[in-house]
C-alpha positions as CSV (number, residue, x, y, z in Angstrom):
1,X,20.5,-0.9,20.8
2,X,23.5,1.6,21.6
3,X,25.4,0.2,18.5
4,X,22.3,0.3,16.4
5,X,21.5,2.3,13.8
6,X,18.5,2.9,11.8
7,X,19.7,5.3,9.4
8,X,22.9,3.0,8.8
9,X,20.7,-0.1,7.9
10,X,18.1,2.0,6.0
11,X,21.1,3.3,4.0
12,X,22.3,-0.5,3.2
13,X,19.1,-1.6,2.5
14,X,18.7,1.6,-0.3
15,X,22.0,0.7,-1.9
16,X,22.4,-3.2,-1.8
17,X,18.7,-4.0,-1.8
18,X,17.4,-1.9,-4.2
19,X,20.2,0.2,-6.4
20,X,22.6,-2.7,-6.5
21,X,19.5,-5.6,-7.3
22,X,19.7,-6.8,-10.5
23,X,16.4,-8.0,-10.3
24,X,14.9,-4.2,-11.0
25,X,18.1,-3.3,-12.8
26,X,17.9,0.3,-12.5
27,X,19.0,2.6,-14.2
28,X,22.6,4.3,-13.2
29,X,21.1,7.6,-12.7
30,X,19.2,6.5,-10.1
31,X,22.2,4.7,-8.1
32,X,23.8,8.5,-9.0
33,X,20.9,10.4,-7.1
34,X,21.1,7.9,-4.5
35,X,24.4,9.4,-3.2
36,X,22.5,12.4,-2.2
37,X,20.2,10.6,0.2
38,X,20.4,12.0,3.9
39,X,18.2,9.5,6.6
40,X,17.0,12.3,9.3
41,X,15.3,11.2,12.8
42,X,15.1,8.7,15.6
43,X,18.3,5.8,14.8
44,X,16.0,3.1,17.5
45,X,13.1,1.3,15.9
46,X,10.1,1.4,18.0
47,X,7.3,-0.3,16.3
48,X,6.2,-3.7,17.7
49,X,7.1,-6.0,14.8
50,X,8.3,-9.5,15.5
51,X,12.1,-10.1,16.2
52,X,12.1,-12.8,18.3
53,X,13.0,-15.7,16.1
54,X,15.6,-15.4,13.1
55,X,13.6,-13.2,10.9
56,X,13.9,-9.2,9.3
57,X,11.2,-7.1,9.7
58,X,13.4,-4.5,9.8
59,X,10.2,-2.5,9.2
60,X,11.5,1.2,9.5
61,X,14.4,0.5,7.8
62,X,12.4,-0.8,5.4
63,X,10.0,2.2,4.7
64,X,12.7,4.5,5.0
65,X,14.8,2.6,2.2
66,X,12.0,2.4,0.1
67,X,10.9,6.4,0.3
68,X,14.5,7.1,-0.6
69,X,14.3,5.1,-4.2
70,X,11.2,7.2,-4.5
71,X,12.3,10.3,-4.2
72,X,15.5,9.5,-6.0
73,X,13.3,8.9,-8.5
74,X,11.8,12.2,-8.7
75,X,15.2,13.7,-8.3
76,X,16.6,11.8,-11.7
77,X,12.7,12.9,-13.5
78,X,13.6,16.6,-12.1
79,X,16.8,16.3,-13.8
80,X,15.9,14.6,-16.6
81,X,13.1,16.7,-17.3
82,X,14.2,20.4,-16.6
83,X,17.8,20.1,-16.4
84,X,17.4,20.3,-12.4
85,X,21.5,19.1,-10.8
86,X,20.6,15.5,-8.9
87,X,18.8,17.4,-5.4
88,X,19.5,16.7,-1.5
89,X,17.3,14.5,-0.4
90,X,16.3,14.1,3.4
91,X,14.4,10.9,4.5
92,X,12.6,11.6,7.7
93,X,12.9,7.7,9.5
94,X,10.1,8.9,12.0
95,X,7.6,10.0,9.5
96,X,8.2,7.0,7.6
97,X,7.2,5.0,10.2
98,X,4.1,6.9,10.6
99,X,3.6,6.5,6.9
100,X,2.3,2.7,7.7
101,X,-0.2,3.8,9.4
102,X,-1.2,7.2,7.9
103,X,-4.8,6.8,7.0
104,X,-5.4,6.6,10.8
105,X,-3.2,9.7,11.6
106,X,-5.9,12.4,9.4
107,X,-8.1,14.1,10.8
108,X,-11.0,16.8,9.9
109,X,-11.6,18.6,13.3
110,X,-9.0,19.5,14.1
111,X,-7.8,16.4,16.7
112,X,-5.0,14.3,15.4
113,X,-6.1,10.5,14.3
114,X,-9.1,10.6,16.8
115,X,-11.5,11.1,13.7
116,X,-10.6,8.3,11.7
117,X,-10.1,6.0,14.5
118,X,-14.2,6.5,15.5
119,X,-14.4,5.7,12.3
120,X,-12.9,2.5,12.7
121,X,-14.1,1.8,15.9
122,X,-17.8,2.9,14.3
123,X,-17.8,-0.5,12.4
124,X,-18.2,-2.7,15.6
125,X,-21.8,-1.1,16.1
126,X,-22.6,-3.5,13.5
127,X,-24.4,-6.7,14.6
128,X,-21.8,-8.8,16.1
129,X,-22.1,-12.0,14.5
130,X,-21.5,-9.8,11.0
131,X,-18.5,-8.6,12.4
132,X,-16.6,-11.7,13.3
133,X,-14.5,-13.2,10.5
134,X,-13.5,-17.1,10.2
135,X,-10.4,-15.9,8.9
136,X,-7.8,-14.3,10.3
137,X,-7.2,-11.5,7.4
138,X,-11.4,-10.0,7.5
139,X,-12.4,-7.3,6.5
140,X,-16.5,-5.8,8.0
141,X,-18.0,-5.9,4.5
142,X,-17.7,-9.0,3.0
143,X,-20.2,-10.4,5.3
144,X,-21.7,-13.7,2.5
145,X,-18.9,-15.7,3.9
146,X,-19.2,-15.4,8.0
147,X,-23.4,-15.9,7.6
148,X,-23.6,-18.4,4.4
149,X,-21.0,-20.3,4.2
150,X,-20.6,-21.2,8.3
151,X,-24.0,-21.1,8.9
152,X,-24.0,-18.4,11.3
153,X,-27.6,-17.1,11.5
154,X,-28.0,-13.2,12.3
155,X,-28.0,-12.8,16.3
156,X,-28.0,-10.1,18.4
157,X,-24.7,-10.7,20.4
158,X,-21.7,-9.2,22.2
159,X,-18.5,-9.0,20.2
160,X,-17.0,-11.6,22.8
161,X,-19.5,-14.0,22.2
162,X,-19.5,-13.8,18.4
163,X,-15.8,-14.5,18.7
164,X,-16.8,-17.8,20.9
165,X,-19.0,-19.0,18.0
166,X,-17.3,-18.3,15.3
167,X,-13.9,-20.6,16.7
168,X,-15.9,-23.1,17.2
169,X,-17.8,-23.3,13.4
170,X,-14.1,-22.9,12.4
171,X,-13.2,-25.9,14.2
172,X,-15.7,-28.0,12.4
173,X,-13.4,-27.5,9.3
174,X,-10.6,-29.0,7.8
175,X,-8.2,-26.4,6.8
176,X,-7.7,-27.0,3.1
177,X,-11.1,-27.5,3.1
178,X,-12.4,-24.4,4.2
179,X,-9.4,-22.5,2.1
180,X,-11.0,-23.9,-1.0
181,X,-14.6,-23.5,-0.2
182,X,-14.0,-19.4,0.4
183,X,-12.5,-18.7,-2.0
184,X,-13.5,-21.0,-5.0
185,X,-17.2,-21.1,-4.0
186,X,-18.1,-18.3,-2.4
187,X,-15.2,-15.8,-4.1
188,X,-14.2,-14.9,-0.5
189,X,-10.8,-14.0,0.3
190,X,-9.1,-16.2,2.9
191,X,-5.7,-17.9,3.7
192,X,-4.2,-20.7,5.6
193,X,-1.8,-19.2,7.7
194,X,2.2,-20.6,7.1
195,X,5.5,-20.5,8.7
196,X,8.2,-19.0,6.1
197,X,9.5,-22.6,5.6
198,X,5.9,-23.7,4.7
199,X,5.6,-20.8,2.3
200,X,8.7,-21.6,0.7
201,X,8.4,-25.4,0.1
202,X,4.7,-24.6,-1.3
203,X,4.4,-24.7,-4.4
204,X,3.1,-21.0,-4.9
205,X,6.4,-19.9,-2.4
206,X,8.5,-22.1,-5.1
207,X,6.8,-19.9,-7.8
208,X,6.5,-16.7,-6.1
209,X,10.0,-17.2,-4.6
210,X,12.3,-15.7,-7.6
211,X,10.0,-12.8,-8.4
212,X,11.8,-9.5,-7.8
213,X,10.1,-6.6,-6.1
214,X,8.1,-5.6,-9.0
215,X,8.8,-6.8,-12.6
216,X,8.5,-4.3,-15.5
217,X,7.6,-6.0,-18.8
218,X,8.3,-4.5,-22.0
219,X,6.2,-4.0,-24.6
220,X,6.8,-2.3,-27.5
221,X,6.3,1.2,-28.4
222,X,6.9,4.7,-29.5
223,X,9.6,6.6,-27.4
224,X,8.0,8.8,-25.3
225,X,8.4,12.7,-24.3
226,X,7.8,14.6,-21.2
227,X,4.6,16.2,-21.4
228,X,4.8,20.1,-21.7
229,X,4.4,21.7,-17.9
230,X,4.9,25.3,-16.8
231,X,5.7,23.5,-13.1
232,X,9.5,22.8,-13.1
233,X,9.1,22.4,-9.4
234,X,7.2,18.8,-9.2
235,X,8.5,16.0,-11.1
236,X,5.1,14.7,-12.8
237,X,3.5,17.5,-13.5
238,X,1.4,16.9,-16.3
239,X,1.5,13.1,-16.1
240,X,-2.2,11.4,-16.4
241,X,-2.8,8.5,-14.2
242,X,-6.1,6.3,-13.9
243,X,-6.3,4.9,-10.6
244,X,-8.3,2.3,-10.7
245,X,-8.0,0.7,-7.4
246,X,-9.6,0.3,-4.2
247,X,-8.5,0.1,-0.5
248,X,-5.5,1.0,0.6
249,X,-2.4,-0.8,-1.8
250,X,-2.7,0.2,-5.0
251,X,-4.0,3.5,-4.2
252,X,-1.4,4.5,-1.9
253,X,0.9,4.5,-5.6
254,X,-1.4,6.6,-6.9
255,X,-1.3,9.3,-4.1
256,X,2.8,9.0,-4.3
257,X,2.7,9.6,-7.5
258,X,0.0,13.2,-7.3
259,X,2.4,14.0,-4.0
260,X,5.2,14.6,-7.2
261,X,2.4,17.0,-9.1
262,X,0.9,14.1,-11.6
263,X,-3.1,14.4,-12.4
264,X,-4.6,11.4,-10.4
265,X,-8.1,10.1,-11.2
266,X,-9.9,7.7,-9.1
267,X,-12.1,5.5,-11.2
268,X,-15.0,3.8,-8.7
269,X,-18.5,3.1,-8.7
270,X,-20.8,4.2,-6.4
271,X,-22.0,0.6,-5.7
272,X,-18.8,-0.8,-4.8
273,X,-17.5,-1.4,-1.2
274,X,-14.9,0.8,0.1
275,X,-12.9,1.8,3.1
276,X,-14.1,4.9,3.7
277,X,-12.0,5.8,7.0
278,X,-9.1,5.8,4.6
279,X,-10.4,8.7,2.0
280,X,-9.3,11.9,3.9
281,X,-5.5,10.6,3.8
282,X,-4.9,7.9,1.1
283,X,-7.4,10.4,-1.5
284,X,-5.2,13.1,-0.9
285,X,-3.7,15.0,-4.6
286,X,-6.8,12.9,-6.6
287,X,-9.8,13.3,-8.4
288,X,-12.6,11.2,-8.1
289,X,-15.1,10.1,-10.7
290,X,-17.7,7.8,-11.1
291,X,-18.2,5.2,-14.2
292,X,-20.1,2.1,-14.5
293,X,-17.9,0.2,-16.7
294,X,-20.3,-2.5,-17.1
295,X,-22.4,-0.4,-19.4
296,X,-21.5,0.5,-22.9
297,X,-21.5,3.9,-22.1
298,X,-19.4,3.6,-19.1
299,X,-16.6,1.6,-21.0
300,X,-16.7,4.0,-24.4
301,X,-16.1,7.2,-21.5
302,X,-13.5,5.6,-19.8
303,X,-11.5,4.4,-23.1
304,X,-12.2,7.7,-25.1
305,X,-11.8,10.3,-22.4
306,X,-9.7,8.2,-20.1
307,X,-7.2,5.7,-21.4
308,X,-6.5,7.3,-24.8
309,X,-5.1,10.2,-23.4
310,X,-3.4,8.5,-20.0
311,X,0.3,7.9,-19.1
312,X,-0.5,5.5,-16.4
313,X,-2.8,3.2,-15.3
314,X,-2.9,1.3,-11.8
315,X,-5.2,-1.3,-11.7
316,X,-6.0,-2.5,-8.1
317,X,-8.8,-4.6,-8.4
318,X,-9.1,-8.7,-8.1
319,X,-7.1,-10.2,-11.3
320,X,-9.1,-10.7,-14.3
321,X,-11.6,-7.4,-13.1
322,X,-10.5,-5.5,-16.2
323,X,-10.1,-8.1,-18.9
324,X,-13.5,-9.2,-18.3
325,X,-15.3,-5.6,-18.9
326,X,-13.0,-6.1,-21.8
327,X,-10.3,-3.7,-21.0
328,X,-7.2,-6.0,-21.7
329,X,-3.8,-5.0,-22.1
330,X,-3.6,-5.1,-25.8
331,X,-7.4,-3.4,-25.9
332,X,-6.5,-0.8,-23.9
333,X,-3.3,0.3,-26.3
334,X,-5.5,0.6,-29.6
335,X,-5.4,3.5,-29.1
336,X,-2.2,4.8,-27.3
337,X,0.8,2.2,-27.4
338,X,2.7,4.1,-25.0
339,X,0.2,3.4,-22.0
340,X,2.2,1.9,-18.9
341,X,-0.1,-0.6,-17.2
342,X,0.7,-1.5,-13.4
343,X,-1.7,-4.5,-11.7
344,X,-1.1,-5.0,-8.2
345,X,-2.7,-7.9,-6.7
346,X,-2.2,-9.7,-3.5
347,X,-0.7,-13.6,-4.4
348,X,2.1,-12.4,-7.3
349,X,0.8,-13.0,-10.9
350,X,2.3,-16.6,-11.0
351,X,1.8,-19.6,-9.1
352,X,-1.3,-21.8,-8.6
353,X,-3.1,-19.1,-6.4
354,X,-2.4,-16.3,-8.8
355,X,-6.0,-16.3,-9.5
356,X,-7.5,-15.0,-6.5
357,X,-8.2,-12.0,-4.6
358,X,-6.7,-10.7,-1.4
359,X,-5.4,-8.0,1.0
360,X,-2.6,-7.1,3.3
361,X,-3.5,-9.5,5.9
362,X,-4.0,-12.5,3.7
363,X,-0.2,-12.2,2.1
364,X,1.0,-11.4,5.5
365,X,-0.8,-14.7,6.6
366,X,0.8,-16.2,3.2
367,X,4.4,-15.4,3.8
368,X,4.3,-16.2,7.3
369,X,5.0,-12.7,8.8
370,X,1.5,-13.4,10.7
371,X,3.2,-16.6,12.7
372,X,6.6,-14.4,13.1
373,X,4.3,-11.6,14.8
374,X,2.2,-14.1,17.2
375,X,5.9,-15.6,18.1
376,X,7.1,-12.1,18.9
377,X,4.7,-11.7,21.4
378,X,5.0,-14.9,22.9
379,X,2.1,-17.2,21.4
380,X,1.7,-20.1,19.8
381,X,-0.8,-18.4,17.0
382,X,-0.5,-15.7,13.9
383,X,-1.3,-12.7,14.6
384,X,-1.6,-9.9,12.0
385,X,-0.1,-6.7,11.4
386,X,-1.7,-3.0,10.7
387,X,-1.3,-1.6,7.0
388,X,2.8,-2.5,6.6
389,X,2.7,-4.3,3.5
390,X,-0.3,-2.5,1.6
391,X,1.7,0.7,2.2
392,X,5.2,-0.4,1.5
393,X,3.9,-2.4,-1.8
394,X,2.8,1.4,-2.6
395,X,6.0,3.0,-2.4
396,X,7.4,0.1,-4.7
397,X,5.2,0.2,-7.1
398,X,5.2,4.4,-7.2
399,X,9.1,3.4,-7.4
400,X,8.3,1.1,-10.6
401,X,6.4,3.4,-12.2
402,X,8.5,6.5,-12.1
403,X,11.4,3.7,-13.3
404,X,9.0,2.9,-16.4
405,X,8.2,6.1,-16.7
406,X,11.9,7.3,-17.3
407,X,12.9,4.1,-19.6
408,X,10.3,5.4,-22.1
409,X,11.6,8.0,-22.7
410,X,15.1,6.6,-23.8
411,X,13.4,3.6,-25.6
412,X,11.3,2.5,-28.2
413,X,9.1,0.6,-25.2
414,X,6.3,0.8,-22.9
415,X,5.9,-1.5,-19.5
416,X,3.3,-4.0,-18.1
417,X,4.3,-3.5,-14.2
418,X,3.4,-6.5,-12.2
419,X,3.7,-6.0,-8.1
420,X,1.7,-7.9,-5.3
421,X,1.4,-7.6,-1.3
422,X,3.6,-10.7,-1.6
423,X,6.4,-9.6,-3.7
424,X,7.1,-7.3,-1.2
425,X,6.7,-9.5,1.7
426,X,8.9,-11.6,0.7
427,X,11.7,-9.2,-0.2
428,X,10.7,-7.7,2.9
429,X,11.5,-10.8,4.8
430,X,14.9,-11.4,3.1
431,X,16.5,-8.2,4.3
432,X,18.4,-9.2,7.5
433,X,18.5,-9.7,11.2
434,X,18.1,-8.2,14.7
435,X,20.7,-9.4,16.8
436,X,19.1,-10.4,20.3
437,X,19.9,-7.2,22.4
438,X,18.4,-5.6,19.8
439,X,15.4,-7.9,19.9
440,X,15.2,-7.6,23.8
441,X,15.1,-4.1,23.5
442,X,12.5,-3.2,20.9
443,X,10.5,-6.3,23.3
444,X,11.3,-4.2,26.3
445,X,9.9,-1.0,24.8
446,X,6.8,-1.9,23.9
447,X,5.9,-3.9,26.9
448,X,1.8,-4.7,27.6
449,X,1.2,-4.6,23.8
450,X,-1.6,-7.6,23.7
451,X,-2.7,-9.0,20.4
452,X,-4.3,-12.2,19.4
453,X,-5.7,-14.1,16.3
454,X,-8.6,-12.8,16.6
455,X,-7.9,-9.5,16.7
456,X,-9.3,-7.8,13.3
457,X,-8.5,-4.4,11.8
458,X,-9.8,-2.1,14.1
459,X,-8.5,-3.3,17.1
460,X,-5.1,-4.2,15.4
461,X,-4.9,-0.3,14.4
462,X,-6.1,1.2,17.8
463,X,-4.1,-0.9,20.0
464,X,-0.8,-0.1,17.8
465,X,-1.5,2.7,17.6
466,X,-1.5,2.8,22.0
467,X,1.8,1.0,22.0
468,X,3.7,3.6,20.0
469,X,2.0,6.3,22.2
470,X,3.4,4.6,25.0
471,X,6.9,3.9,23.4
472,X,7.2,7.4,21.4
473,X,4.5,9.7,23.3
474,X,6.4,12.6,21.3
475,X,6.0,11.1,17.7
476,X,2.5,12.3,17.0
477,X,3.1,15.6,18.1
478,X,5.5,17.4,15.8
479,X,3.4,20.0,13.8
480,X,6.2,19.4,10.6
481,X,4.8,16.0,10.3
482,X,1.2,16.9,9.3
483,X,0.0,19.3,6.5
484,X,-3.4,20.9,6.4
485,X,-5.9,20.6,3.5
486,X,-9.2,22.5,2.7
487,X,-12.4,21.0,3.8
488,X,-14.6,22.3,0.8
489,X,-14.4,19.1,-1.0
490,X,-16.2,16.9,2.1
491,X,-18.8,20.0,2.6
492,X,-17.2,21.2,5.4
493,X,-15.6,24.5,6.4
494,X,-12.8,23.0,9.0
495,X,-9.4,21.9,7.4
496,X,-8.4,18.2,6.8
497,X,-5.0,17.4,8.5
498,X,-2.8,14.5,6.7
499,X,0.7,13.0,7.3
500,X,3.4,14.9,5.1
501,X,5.5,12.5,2.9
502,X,8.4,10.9,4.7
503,X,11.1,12.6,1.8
504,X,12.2,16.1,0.6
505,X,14.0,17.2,-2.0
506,X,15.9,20.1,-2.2
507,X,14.5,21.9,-5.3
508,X,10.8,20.3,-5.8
509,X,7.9,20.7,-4.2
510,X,5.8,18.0,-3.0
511,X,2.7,18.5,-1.6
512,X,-1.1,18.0,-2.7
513,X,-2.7,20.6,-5.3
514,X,-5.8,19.1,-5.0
515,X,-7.5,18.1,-1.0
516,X,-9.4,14.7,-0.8
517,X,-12.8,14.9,-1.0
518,X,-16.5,13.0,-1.3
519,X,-16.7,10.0,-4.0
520,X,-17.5,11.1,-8.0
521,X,-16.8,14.2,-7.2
522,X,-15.3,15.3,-10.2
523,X,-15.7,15.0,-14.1
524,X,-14.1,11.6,-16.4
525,X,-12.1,14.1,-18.0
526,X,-8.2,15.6,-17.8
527,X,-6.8,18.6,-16.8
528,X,-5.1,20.6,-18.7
529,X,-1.4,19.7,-19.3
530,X,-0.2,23.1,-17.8
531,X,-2.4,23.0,-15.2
């Protein structure tokens, strides 16, 4: 890959993907602050990501193009807010890298990533049987469909043999079949796998297929102002957002958008599922509070205190969540017009399977990546990928709404923001070739990588995780990368150690004010705006 450049790419992908799409149509400051993007690290990819048919996932590139329209974005608010010149802006293509997989990467004693991956590794002390998913996209919980539904009773078994049994209820069903009885019967999230081609002459992949990267809706409204803030130094200080969001997508825009100063509040419920392995990193810069929004009081708290008073609000949750505890979009703006309202979901918003729930793994299965990985490695099977998409989908939709965010305030409007795993997988897909020394080289330096269909989230994350620390033994270690948080908020006196974000700019500070911490930890209430 002598010839090969990942900055290069990273820069075209920035300028003629994203600055030059009319699709997003932004704004020309943000092509202006663009110009003062520098890409910083390794130029060789080194991530095991499939090449070896014709196909992008030009994954680096990718996160490295993305981080610099975010930060560009905080550059033109910095400028637009406190007359800060457009700022330098280094993009570190190593760190961004990392950033796919940074909620494995904390750590609270101390030892980099080995905490969270016991974590991880700590869910296959479950029973067996309740481990094993049908599908290929599972997750440990959401355990109704692999006993009900297949007919799995509970057994006491080794992870192998729970594996065995599983393929074999599996191949009792017809595919389209078992796709609709999962997820129209037993509201269980699950995908038949495609090839591109198949997603494309579907008829959700016909639907899906001219949606940009995100889509900002207007609405109209009062032009906006900039809140008042005594912190010229981080681009949203002062802006309110609700994160209302769960796993690791939609709350990865939220922590984006505290890394540039705004006040972040995780909404949750104590008796909803969670990934809790993913708190110490992807929590990092929020607040945390607990509401039952299915009781009166709940709902009254979080419109009155909340929503009211909020600039933003991410909604992460399966489509339909917040329109059914009566939270619509038109609800929600009784009482403040100039709310911006992002959803994130995993299908795209249009298209006969808009309806239903889903995850990384499912839209990677969706869009075909899945096959394009199990190719890569020399199978006849999908295989999926570690957090790429739910992270990347982040740093678009923290993109989005820094974009809405500015257009307020030049326009009588506010923005519905619709963005889904598969809007970005599928942009993600259309952004160029490897040629095949390139191909044979990333192949060559990530040899012994093994991955099958079966292989669920942990052992996806662990055994990536080995391949780059065979491939890039140095890429964990520089102490840069990682920043150090208190410990007070998990009740412990050792420091919390995160990834720092993959972009600088020249005159801002970004950095978390506030260290991750235990669930409902704090009040339903805003800081102050000078805080």
């Amino acid at each position: 890959m002598a010839n090969y450049s990942v900055h290069t790419e990273a820069a075209r992908v920035l300028n003629e993907h994203l600055m030059e799409s009319k699709d997003i149509d932004l704004p020309q400051s943000f092509k202006e602050a663009a110009r003062f993007v520098n890409f910083v690290g390794s130029e060789t990819p080194f991530i095991p990501t499939p090449l070896k048919i014709p196909t992008p996932l030009k994954i680096t590139e990718s996160s490295s193009a993305l981080n610099a329209l975010v930060a560009s974005a905080g550059s033109v608010i910095s400028k637009d807010r406190y007359g800060i010149d457009y700022q330098e802006v280094e993009v570190n293509s190593d760190v961004a890298s990392l950033f796919l997989m940074s909620s494995i990467l904390s750590s609270t004693n101390g030892m980099l990533a080995s905490n969270t991956l016991k974590y991880w590794l700590s869910f296959r002390r479950e029973t067996s049987i309740r481990w094993r998913s049908p599908f290929i996209a599972n997750a440990p919980m959401f355990t109704k469909l692999k006993t009900v539904m297949m007919g799995v009773p509970e057994q006491d078994v080794t992870h192998e043999e729970a594996m065995k049994i599983y393929m074999a209820k599996v191949a009792e069903w017809k595919a389209d079949d078992i796709d609709r009885t999962a997820n129209d019967e037993y509201q269980q999230a699950g995908v038949i796998c495609n090839t591109p081609e198949e997603l494309f002459a579907s008829e959700q992949g016909r639907a899906m297929g001219d949606e940009p990267l995100y889509r900002l809706k207007k609405r109209p409204a009062r032009i906006s102002s900039w809140p008042a803030a005594n912190d010229s130094r981080r681009p949203l200080s002062g802006i309110r957002v609700i994160d209302f969001s769960r796993f690791i997508a939609a709350p990865v825009i939220s922590k984006v958008l505290a890394t540039f100063g705004a006040d972040v509040l995780k909404v949750t419920y104590d008796q909803l599922p969670d990934i809790s392995p993913t708190w110490v990193d992807i929590s990092a810069g929020k607040r945390d509070t607990i509401l039952n929004l299915k009781s009166a009081e709940g709902r009254q708290k979080f419109q009155e205190q909340l929503i009211d008073s909020a600039d933003v609000l991410i909604d992460g949750y399966r489509p339909g969540v917040l329109e059914n505890l009566e939270f619509d979009a038109d609800t929600m703006r009784r009482n403040n017009e100039s709310l911006i309202y992002l959803r994130g979901n995993c299908y795209g918003f249009v298209g006969p399977l808009a309806y239903r729930s889903g995850w990384q793994q499912i839209s990677d299965c969706l869009v075909g990546l899945a096959w394009l990985q199990g190719k890569f490695l020399g199978l006849n099977e999908p295989v999926v990928q570690t957090a790429n998409s739910d992270c990347q989908m982040g740093l678009a939709g923290a993109a989005a709404v820094c974009h809405a965010l500015f257009a307020c305030t030049k326009k009588a409007v506010t923005f519905d923001i619709d963005i889904s795993l598969t809007q970005y997988n599928i942009w993600y897909y259309r952004l160029g070739l490897y040629d095949y020394e390139q191909q044979k080289a990333l192949l060559n330096l990530n040899q012994g990588i093994s991955l099958r269909h079966y292989d669920e989230m942990a052992s996806l994350i662990t055994k990536t995780h080995a391949a780059i620390t065979n491939s890039r033994p140095d890429i964990f270690e520089p102490p840069e990368y990682f920043e150090e948080m208190s410990g007070k908020e998990w009740g412990i006196q050792e420091k919390s150690k995160i990834l720092v974000p993959p972009f600088k700019l020249s005159n801002s500070t970004l950095d978390n004010m506030i260290p991750s911490g235990s669930r409902g930890r704090s009040e339903p209430a805003w800081l102050s705006r000078h805080a």
